[in-house]
MMTF fields as JSON, N, C-alpha, C and O atoms, coordinates in Angstrom:
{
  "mmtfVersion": "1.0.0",
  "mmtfProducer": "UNKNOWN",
  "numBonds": 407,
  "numAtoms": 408,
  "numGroups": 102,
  "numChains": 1,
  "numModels": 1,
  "chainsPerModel": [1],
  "groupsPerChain": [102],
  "chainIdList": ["A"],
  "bondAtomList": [4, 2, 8, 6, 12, 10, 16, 14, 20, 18, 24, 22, 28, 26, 32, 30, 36, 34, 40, 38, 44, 42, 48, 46, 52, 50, 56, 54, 60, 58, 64, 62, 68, 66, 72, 70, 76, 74, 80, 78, 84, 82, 88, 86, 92, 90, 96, 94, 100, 98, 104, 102, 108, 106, 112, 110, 116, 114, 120, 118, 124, 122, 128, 126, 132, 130, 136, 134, 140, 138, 144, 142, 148, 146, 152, 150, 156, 154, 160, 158, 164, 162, 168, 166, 172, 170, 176, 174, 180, 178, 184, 182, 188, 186, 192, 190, 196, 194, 200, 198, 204, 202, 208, 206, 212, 210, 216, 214, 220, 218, 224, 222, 228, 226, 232, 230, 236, 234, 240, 238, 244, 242, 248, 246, 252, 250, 256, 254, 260, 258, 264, 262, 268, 266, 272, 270, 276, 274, 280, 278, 284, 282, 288, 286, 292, 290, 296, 294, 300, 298, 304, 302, 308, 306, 312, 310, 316, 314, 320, 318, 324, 322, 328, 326, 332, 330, 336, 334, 340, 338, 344, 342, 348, 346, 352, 350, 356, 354, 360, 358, 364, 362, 368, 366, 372, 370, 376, 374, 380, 378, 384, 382, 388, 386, 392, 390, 396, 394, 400, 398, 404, 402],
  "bondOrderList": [1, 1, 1, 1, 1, 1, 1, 1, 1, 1, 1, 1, 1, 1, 1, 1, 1, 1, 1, 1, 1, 1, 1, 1, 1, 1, 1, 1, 1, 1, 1, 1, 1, 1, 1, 1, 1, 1, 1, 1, 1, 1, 1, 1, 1, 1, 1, 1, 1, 1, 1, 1, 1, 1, 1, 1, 1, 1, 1, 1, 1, 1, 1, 1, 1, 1, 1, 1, 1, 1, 1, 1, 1, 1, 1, 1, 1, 1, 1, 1, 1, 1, 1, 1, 1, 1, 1, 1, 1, 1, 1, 1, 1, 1, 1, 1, 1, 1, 1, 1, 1],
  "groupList": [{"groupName": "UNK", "atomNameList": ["N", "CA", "C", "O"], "elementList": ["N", "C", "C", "O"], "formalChargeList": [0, 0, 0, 0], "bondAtomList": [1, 0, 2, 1, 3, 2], "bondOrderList": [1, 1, 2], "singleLetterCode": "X", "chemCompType": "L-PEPTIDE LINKING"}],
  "groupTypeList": [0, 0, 0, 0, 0, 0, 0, 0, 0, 0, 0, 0, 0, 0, 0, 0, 0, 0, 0, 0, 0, 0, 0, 0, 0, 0, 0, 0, 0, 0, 0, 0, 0, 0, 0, 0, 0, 0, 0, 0, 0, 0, 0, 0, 0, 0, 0, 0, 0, 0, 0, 0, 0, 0, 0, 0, 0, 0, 0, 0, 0, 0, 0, 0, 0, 0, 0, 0, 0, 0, 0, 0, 0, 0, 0, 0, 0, 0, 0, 0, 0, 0, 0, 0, 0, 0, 0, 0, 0, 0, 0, 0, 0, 0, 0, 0, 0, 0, 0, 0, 0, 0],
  "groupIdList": [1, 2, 3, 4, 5, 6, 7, 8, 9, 10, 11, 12, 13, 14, 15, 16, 17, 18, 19, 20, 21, 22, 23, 24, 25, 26, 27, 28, 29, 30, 31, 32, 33, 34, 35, 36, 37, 38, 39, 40, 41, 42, 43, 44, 45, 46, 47, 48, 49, 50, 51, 52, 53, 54, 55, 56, 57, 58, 59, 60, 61, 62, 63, 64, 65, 66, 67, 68, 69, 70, 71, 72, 73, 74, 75, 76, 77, 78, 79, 80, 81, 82, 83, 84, 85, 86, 87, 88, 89, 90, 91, 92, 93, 94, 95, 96, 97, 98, 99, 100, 101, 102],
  "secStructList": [7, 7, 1, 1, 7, 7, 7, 2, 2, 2, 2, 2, 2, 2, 2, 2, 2, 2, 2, 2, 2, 2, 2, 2, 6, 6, 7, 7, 1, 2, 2, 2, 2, 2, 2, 2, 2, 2, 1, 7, 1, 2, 2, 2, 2, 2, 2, 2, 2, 2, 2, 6, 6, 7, 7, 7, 7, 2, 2, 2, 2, 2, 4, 4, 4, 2, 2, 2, 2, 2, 2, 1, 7, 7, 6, 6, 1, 7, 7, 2, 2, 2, 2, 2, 2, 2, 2, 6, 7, 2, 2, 2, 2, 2, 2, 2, 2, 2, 2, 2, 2, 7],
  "xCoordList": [33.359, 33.4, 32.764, 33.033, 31.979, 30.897, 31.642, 30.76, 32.759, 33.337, 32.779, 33.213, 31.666, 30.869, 31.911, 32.7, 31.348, 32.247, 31.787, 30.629, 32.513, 32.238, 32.86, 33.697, 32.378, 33.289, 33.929, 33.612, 34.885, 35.981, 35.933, 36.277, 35.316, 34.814, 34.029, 34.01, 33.079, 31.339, 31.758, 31.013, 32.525, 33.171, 33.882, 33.527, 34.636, 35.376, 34.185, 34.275, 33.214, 32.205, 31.62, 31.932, 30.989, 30.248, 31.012, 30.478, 32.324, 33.055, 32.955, 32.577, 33.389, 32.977, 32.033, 32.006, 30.897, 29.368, 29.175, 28.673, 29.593, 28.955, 30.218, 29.923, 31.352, 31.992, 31.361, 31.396, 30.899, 30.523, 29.099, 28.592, 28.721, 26.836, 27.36, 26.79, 28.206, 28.398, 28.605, 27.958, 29.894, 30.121, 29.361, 29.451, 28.536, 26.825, 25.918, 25.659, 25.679, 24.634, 25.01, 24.055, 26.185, 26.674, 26.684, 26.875, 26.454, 26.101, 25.01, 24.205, 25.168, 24.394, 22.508, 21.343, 23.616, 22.187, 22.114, 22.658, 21.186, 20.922, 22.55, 23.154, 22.799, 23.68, 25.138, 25.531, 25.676, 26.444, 26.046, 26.799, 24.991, 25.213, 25.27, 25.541, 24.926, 24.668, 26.487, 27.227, 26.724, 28.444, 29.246, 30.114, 28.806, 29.336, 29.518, 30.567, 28.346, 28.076, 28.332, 28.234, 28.901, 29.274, 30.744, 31.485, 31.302, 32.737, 32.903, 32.044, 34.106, 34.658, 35.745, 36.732, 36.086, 36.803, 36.713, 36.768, 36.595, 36.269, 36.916, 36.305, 38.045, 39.02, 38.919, 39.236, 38.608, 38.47, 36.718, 36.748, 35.914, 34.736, 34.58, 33.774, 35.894, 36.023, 36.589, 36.281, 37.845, 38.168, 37.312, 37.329, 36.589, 35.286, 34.202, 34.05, 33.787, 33.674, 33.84, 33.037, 35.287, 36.068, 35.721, 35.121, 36.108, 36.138, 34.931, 34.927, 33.647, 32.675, 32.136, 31.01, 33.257, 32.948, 32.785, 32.732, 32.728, 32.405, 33.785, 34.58, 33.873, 34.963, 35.16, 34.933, 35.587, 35.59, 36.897, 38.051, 36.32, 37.469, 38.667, 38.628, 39.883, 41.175, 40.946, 41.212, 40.492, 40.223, 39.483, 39.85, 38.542, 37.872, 38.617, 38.342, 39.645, 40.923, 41.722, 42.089, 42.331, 43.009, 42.529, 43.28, 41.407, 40.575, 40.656, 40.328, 41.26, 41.513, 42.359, 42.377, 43.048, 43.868, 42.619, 42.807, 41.368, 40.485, 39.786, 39.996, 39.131, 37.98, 39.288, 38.926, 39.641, 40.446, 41.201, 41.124, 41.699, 42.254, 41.104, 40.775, 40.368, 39.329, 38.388, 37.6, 38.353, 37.425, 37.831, 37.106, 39.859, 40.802, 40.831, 41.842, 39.735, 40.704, 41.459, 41.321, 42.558, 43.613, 43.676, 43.565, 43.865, 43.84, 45.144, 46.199, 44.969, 46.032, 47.064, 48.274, 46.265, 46.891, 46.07, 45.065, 46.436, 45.827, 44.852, 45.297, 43.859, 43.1, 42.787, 43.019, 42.275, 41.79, 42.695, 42.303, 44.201, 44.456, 45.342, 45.906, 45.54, 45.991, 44.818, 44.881, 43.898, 42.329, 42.063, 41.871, 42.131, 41.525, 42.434, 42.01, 43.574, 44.752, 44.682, 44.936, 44.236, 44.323, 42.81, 42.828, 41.524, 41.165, 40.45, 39.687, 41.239, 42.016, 42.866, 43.237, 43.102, 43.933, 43.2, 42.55, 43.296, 42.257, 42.131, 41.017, 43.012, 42.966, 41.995, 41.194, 42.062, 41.33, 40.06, 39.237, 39.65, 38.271, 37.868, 36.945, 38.341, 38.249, 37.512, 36.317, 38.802, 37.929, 36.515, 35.622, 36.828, 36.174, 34.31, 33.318, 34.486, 33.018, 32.842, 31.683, 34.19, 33.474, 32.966, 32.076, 33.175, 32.497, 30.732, 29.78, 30.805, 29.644, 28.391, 27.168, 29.232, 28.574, 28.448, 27.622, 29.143, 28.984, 28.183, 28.082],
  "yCoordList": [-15.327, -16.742, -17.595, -18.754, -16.872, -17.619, -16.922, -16.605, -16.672, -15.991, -14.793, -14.146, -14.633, -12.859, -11.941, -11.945, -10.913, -9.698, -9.039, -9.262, -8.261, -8.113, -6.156, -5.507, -5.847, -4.845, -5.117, -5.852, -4.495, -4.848, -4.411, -5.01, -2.959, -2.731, -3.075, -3.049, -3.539, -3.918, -5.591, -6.112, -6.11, -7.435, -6.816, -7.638, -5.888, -5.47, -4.89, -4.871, -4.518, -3.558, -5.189, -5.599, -5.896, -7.004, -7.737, -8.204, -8.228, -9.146, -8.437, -8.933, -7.022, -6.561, -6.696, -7.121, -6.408, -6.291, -8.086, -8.41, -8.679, -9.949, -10.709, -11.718, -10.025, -10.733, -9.936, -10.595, -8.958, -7.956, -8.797, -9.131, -8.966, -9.772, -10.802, -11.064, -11.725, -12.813, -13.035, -13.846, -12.012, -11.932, -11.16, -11.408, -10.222, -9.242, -10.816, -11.034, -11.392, -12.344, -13.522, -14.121, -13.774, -14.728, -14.11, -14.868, -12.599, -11.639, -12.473, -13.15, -12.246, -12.93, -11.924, -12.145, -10.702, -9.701, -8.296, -8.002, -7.767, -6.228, -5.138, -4.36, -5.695, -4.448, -5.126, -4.379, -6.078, -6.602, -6.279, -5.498, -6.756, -5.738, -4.832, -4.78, -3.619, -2.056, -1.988, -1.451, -2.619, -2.303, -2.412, -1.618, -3.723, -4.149, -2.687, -2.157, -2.414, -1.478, -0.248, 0.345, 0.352, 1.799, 1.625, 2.607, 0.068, 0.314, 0.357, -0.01, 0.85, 1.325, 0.72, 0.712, 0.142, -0.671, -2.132, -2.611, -2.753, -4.265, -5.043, -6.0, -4.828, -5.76, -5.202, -5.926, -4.294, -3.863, -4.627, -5.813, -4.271, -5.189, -6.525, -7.102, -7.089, -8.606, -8.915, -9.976, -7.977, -8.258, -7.75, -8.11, -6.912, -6.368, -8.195, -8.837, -8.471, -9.939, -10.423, -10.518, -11.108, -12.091, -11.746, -12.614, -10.487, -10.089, -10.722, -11.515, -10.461, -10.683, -12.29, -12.595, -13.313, -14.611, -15.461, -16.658, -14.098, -14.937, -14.795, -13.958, -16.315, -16.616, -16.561, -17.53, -15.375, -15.47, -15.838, -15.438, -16.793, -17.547, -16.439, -15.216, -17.548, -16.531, -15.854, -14.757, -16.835, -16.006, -14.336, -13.356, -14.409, -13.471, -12.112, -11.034, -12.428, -11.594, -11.25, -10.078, -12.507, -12.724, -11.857, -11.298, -11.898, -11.158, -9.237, -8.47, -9.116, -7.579, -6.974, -5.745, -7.66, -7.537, -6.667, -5.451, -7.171, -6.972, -6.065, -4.951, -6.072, -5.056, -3.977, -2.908, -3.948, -2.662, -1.943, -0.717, -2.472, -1.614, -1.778, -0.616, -2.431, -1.826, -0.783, -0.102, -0.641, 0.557, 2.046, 2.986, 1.943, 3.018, 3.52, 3.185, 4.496, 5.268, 5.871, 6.376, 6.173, 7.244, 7.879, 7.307, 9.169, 10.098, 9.85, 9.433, 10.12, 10.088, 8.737, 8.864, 7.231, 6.535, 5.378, 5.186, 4.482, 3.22, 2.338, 1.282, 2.748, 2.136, 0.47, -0.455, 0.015, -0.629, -1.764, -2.844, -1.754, -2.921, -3.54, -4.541, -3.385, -4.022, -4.963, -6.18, -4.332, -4.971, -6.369, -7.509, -5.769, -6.725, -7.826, -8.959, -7.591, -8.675, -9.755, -10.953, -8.997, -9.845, -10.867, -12.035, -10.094, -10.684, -12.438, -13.376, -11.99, -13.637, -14.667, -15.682, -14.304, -15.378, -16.392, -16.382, -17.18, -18.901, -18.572, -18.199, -18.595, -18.675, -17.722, -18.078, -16.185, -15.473, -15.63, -14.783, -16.216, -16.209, -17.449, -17.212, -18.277, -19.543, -18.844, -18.855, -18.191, -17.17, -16.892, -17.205, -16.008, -15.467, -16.135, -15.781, -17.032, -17.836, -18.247, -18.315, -18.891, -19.417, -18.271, -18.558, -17.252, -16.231, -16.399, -16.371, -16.611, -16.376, -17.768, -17.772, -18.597, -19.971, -20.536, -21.423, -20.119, -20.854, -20.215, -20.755],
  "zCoordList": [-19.908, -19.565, -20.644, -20.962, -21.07, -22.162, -23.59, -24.388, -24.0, -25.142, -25.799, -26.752, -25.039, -25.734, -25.059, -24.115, -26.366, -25.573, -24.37, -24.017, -23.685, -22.467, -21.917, -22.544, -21.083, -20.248, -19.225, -18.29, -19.401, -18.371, -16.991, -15.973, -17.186, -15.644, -14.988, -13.757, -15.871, -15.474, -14.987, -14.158, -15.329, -14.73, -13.359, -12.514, -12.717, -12.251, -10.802, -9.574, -11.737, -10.635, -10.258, -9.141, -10.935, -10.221, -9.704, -8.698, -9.89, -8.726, -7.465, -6.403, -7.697, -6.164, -5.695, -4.54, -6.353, -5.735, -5.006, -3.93, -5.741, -5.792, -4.336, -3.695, -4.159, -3.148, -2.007, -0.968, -1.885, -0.613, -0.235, 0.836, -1.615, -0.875, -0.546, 0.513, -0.772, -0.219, 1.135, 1.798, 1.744, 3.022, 3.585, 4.787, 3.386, 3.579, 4.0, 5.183, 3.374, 3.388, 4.658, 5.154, 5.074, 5.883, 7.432, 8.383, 7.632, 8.623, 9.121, 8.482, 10.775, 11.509, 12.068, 12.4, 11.768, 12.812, 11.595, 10.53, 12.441, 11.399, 11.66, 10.922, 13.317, 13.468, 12.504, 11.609, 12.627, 11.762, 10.295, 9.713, 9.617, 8.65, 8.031, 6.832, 9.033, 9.242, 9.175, 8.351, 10.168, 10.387, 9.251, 8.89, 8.57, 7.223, 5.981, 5.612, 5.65, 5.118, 4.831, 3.756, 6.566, 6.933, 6.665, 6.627, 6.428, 6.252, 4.592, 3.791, 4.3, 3.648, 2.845, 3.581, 1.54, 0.751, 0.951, 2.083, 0.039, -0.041, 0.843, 1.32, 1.165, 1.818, 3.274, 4.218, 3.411, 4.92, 5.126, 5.454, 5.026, 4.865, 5.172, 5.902, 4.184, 4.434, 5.313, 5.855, 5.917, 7.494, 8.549, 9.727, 8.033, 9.356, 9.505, 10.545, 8.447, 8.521, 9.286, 10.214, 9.237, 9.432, 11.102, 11.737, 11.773, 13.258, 13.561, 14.502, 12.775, 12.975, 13.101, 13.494, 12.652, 12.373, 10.98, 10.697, 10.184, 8.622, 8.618, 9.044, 7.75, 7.02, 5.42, 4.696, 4.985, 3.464, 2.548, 2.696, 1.473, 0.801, 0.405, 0.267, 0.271, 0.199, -1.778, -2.269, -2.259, -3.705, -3.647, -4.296, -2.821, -2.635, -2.469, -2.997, -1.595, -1.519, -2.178, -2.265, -3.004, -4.184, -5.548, -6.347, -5.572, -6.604, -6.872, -7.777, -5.567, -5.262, -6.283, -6.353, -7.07, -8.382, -9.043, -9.087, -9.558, -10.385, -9.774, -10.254, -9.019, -8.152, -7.963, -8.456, -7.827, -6.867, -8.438, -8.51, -9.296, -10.556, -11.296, -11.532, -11.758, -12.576, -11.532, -12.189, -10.665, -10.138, -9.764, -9.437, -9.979, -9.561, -10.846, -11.464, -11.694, -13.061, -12.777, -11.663, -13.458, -13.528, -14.636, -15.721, -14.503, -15.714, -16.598, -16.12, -17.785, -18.591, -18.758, -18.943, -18.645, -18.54, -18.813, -18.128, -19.867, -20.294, -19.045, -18.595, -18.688, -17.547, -18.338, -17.56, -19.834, -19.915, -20.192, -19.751, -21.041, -21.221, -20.087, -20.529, -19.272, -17.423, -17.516, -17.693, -17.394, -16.541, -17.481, -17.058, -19.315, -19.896, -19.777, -19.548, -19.906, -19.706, -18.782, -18.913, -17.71, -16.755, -16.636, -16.249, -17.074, -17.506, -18.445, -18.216, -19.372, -19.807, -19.329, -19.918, -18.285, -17.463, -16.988, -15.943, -17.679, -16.898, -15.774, -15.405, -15.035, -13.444, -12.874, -12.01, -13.464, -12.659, -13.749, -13.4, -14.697, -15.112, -13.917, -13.139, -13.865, -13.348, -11.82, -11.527, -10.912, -10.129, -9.8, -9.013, -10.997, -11.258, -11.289, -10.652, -12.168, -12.117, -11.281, -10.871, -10.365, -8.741, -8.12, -7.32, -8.188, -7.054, -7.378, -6.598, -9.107, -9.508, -9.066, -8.924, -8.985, -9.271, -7.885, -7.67, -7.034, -5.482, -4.411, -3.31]
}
């Protein structure tokens, strides 16, 4: 965002981290976020949420492009330039910093 170089996964690992504390943090009780926790893939999480009352932004979702292929390696197959590509896309840096900044 700031034009330094960067990793592509380590961008990929913290959008996740950073959309899960978000909807983690908007949890009302301990057992809600015990529940949060014990589930399993980002987007299931964010609909365990949602059941729960938090409402999380549709980018957050949208973003599953990034969290979900930068965190899937596959053997024998260009993992990095998909990720970085996408990456550079205004839109999803743009995203991207709102997750960071709001």
């Amino acid at each position: 965002m700031n034009g330094r170089a960067f990793c592509p996964f380590a961008v990929c690992g913290g959008v996740r981290v950073k959309i899960e504390e978000i909807a983690y943090n908007k949890l009302q009780n301990q057992a809600a976020q015990t529940e949060f926790l014990t589930t399993k893939k980002t987007r299931s999480k964010l609909e365990k949420a949602e059941e729960m009352g938090v409402v999380s932004l549709e980018s957050h979702y949208l973003l599953g492009i990034i969290y979900n292929e930068g965190m899937h390696w596959k053997d024998g197959f260009d993992n990095v330039s998909p990720i970085a590509s996408k990456l550079e896309n205004l839109t999803i840096k743009k995203l991207i910093k709102d997750v960071f900044t709001t």
